[in-house]
Structure formats: C-alpha cells, structure tokens
C-alpha positions in Angstrom: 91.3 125.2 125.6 94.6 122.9 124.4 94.6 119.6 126.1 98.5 118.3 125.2 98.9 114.8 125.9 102.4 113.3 126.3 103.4 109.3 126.3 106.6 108.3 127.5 107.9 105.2 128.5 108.0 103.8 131.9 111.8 103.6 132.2 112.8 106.7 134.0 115.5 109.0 132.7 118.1 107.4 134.4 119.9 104.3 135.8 117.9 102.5 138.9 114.8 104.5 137.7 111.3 103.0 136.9 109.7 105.8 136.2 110.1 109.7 135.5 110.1 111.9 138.6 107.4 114.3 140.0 110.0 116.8 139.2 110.4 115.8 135.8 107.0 115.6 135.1 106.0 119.1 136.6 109.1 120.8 134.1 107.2 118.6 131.4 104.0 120.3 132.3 105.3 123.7 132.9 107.5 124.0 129.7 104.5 122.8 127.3 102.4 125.4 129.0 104.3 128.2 128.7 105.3 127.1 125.1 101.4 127.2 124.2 101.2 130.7 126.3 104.6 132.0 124.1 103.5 130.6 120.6 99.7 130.5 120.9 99.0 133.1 123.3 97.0 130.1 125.3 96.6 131.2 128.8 97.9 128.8 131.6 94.5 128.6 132.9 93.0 127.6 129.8 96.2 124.7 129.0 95.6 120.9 130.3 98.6 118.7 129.8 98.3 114.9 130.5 101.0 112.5 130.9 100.7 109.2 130.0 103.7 106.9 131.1 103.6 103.2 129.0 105.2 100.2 130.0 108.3 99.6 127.8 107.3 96.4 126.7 103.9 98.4 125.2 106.1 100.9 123.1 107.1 99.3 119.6 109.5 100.7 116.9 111.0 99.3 113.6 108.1 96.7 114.1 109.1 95.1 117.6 108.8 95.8 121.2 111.5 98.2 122.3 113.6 95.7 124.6 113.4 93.6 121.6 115.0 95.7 119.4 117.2 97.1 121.9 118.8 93.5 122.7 119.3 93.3 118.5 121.4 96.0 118.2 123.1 95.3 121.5 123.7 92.0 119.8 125.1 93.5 117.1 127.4 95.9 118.2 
C-alpha cells in the first residue's frame, strides 16, 4: 500500500492565486497514481496520495525563508 505525500507551497501556480486549485490537485493525485500503477504495478485502490500545501514563509532554501531569498536576487538583478 504506497502512501505518496507531496508538499508544495501555498502560492498557487499563478498570478492572484493563494493556493493550487482542486483541479490541480486532483491531476497531482491522478498522475502519481497511475505512475505507481505503470512503474510499480500498485493498484489505484491500494495508492494514497496526500498533499500537503506550506505557507511560503515555512519553506526555506539556500538557508532563508523563500520570500527572503527571492527579494535577494530580485535585489540583485
């Protein structure tokens, strides 16, 4: 029985989004499941996928907080 989880961050895949859609987040769901069914042979009945969405201030890289870093190399452009 795979359980995937998936984290993303809570900015949404576009502008004037907070958050990934429904629909984005069903395609997530159904392409990991059907990946483990193709490459694994997992049955869809048998495949849990959770999504976890974390507030961008929560996500760090390069040792910062993401907006941090973000405004740096806006900065320095």
């Amino acid at each position: 029985m795979p359980i995937v989880n998936i984290q993303i961050t809570r900015e949404g895949s576009g502008p004037g989004r907070g958050a990934a859609t429904a629909e984005e987040k069903a395609a997530l769901i159904r392409g990991v499941s059907q990946l483990l069914l193709d490459v694994l042979g997992k049955p869809l009945d048998s495949t849990f996928v959770v999504i976890e969405e974390v507030p961008l201030e929560n996500w760090g890289w390069y040792g910062m907080p993401v907006p941090e870093l973000r405004r740096r190399r806006a900065e320095e452009k």
